[in-house]
N, C-alpha and C positions, 0 to 999 in steps of 0.2 A: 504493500500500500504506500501512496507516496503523500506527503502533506507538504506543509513550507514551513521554516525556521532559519532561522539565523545561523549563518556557518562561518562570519567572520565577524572581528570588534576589535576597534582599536581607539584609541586617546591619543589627541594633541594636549600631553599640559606643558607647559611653559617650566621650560627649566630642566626638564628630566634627560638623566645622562644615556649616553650610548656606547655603545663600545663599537670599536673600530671598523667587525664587519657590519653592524647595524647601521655603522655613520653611513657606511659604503653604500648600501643596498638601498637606503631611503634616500640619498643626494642622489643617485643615479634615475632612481626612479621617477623623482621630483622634475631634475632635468629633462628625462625623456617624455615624461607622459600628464606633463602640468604643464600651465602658464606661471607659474606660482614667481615672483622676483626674485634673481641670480642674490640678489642681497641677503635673503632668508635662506637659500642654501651654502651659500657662504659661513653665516655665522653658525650654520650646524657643524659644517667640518673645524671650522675653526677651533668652535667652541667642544666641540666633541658632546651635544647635547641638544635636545627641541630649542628653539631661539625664543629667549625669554628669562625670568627669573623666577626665586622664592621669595617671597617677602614674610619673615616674621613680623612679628607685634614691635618687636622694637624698632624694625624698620621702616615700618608706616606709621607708628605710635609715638612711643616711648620716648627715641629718640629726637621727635620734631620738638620745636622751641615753644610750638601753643601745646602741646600732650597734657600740663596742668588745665588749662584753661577748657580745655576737652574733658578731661575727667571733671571738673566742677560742674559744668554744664549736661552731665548724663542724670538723667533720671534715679533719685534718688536710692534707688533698691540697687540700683548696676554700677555704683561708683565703689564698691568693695571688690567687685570684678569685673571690671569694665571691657573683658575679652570672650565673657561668656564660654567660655570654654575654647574658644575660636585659638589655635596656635602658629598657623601658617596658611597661605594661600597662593594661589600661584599667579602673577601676572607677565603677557604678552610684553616683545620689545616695542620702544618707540616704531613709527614707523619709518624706516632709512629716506625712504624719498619728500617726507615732511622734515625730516630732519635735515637737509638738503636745501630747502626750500622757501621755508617759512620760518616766523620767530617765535611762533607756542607750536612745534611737534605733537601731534597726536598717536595713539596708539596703533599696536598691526589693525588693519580693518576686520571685523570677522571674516571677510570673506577667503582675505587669504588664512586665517585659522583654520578656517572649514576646510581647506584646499588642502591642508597638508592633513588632517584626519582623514579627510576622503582617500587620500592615496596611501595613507598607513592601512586602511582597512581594504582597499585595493590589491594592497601590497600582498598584504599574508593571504587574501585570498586565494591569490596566486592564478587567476582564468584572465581572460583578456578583457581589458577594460570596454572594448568594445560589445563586449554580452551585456552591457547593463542596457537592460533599456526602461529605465523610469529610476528617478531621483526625485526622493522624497526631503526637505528639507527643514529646518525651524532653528533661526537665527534671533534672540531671546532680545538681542543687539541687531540690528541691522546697518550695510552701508549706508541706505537711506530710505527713509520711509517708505519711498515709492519708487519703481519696484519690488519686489523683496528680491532677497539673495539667489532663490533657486534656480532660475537659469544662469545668474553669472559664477555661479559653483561648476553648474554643467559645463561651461566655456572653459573654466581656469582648469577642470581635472577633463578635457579636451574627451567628452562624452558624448562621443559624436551619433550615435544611435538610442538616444537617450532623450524623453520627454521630461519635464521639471514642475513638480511640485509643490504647493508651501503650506505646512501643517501649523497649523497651532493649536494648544490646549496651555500654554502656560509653561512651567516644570516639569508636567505631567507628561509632555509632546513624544519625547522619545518614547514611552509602552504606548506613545498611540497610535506611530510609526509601526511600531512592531504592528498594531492588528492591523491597520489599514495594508501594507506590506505582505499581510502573509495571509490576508485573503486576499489581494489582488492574484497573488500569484495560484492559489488553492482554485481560483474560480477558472482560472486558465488565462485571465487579462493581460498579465504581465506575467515574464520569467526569471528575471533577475533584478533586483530593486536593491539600489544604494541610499542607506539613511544618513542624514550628515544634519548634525544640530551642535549647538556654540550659545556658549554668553562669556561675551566680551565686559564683563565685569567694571573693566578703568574705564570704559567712557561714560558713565553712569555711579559709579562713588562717588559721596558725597562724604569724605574720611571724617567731617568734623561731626557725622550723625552716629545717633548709637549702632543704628545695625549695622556700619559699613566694616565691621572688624568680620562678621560671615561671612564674606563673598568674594570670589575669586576669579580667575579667568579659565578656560576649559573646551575645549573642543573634541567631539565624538563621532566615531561612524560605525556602519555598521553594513551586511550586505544580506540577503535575505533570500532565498531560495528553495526550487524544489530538495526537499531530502527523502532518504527513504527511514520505513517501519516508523517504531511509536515514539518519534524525535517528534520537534518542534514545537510548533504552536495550537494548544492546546482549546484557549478559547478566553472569553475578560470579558469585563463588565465595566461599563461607565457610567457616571452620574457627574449633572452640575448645579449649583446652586447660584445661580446668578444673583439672587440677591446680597451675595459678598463683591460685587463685582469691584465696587469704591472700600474694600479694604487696603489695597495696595496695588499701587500705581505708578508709571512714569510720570512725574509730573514737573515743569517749566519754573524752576525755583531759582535761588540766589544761594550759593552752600551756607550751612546753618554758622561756621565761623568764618563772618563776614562784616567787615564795618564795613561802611557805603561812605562814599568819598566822591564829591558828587562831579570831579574831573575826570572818575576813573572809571571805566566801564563798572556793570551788576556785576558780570559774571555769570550772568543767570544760566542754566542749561535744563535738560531733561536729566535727574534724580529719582530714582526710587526712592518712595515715596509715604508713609503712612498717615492716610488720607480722613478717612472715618472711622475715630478709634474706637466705634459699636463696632464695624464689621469686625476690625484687626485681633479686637479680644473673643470675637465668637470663633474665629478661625483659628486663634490660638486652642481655648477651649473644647473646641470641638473637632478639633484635629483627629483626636484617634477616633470617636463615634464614627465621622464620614467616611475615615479611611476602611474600616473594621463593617461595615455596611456594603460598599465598595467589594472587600473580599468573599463577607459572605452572600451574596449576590452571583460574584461568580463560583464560588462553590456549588453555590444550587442550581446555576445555568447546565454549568459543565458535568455534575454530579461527581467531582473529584471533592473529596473533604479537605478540609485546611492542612491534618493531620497528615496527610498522604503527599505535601508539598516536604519535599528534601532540604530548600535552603530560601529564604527571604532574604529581599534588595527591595532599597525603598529610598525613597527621597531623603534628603538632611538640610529643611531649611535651616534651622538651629542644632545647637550641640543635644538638649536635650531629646528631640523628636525620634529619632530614627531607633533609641532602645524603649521607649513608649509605647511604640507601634509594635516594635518586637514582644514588647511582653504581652501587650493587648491579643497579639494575634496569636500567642502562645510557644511561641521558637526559642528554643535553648541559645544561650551566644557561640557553641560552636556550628547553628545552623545560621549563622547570620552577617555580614559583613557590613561595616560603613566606615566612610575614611574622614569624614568632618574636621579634626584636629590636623590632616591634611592636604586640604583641600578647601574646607568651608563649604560652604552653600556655591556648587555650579548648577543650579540651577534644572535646568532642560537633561544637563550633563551628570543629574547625579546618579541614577540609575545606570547606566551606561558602565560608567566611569568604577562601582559597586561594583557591578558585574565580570567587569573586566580584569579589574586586582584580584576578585576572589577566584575568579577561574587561575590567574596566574601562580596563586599564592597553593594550589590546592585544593582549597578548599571546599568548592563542588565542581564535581566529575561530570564527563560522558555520561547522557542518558537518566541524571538525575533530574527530578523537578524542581523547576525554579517560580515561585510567587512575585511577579515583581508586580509591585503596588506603589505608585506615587499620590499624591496631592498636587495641584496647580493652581497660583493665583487667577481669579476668577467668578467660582472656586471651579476647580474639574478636580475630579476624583476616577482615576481610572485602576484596576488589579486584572492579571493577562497569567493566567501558565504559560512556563515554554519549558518542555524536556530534550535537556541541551542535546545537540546533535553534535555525534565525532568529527565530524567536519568542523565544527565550530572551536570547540575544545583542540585539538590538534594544530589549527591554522593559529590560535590566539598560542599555545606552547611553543610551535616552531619558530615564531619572528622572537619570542622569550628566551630560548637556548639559542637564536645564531650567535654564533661567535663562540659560545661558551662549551661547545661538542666537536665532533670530528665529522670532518666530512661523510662518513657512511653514516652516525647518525644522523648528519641531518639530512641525508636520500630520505632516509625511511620516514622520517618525521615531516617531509614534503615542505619546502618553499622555493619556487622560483628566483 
């Protein structure tokens, strides 16, 4: 019997090292089968690592010269720990041709973020980029409002037999990728579908606010296909509550430390935002109810019990959330992965991002059940089984061991 799942997954985070044949295999790759700028392939060899940095607390914090005047202005209960549990996060480089250019540089654009995830998940997957024919997208960050990103994703990773999509559900978008994705393909519409989702985090912090210590920069992909027996995508359930919709928002502000000087520009820009503090605390609140409603919904869709799920991944807008849901949903913490204290809050990218360290780390195998359930501002509420397929597990291990095996294993363990 054949169904669709996912058989490849890979992460652009900012910063993370490579070794020499990984440097090799992904500039090469980049060169030949991307538009992506010589500049960002440059500073991977150079740098021996994805182009970009770590940023601790001290780095964005601690260190700057207003850091008191930040910690006096947090809300009273958060100034005992004004990091929330938040330890590091990852941010993209300037970007080289603003830097070049102009006298305030701005960040990489998403879209070359997305460009270099797409072709990591390209990569391991190892078939010719030419078989994709649909790219499904959701950019949390966009180039610019209008358009969206997904067909200039298609162009930069040179998808030439490839239609361009743009999903949104919020944070949630990537498990909604997954279903949209794996029933296009199950119905017979599509055959090969590349997911590619991003939050570009720096153009949207606003460091002087309390939540800006959660959130990082992040880019994901993913590729989706026929596989065979009882792998894949099993089945989800979605639900939204629009009446949260004005909890949390982009919204057109001046950053919170800011004196106005009235020779010198606002500064104003688009900041995340918390808008209407009824919704913000219902959402807090009621975080595990939706999510745990969410799962069991699809339990009774699908007639799989919760019980019968091997391992849970789930969003981390905060430090506290993601072992909340865990306990709520009832998974031991060796059935469960979340990376927060390294990562923060990416958004679109947490799910993903979960998934892909825990398959790397061990932690679930080939052919096990995976629960993945996020939350999305909004609200969207979506949970999706998928029992991982060998093809996914293997293509995610092999770009994991190059370098670090011998040649014969890595025939057996397959990458191009």
């Amino acid at each position: 019997m054949k169904t669709a799942g996912l058989v490849s997954l890979a992460g652009y985070f900012p910063g993370a090292t490579l070794n020499s044949t990984q440097v090799e295999k992904v500039c090469s790759y980049l060169r030949e089968h991307t538009l992506l700028r010589e500049e960002y392939i440059e500073m991977i060899e150079r740098e021996q690592k994805l182009p970009g940095t770590i940023e601790t607390n001290y780095d964005g914090w601690v260190s700057q010269p207003w850091y008191e005047t930040w910690v006096n202005q947090l809300p009273e209960k958060k100034r005992k720990d004004p990091f929330q549990g938040a330890v590091e996060r990852r941010r993209v480089p300037l970007d080289p041709l603003s830097v070049k250019t102009t006298m305030r540089p701005h960040p990489m654009m998403p879209s070359d973020a997305e460009t270099i995830a797409g072709a990591l998940a390209l990569l391991k997957w190892g078939k010719p980029k030419e078989e994709i024919d649909l790219l499904l997208s959701h950019s949390q960050v966009q180039d610019h409002p209008l358009p969206s990103n997904t067909s200039l994703i298609q162009h930069k990773l040179k998808l030439t037999n490839a239609g361009a999509y743009g999903i949104d559900s919020c944070c949630s978008t990537f498990v909604t990728m997954v279903e949209i994705a794996a029933n296009l393909v199950r119905s017979g519409a599509k055959k090969n579908v590349l997911i590619v989702n991003s939050i570009i985090d720096s153009f949207i912090n606003d460091k002087g606010d309390y939540y800006s210590v959660n959130t990082g920069d992040a880019a994901c992909a993913a590729v989706v296909t026929m596989v065979d027996g009882k792998v894949g995508y099993e089945g989800s359930f979605s639900l939204s509550r629009g009446e949260l919709h004005d909890g949390i928002r982009f919204k057109r502000r001046a950053p919170r430390l800011m004196n106005h000087v009235s020779m010198l520009p606002s500064y104003e820009q688009d900041f995340v935002t918390f808008c209407n503090p009824e919704s913000t605390r219902a959402i807090g609140a009621k975080a595990t109810e939706y999510l745990l409603n969410a799962v069991n919904n699809l339990a009774e869709r699908t007639g799989i019990p919760v019980s019968e799920a091997d391992f849970l991944v789930t969003h981390q807008p905060v430090a506290w959330a993601p072992n909340a849901w865990r306990e709520t949903l009832g998974f031991a913490e060796d059935k469960f992965y979340q990376s927060f204290e390294k990562y923060g809050n990416v958004a679109t990218c947490c799910v993903p991002t979960n998934l892909l360290e825990a398959i790397e780390k061990g932690l679930v195998k080939e052919n096990q059940r995976v629960l993945l359930a996020s939350s999305g501002a909004g609200e969207n509420h979506i949970a999706l089984y998928e029992v991982l397929s060998p093809e996914l597990v293997k293509n995610v291990l092999a770009f994991t061991m190059l370098g670090k095996v011998n040649r014969v294993e890595l025939e057996e363990i397959h990458i191009n």
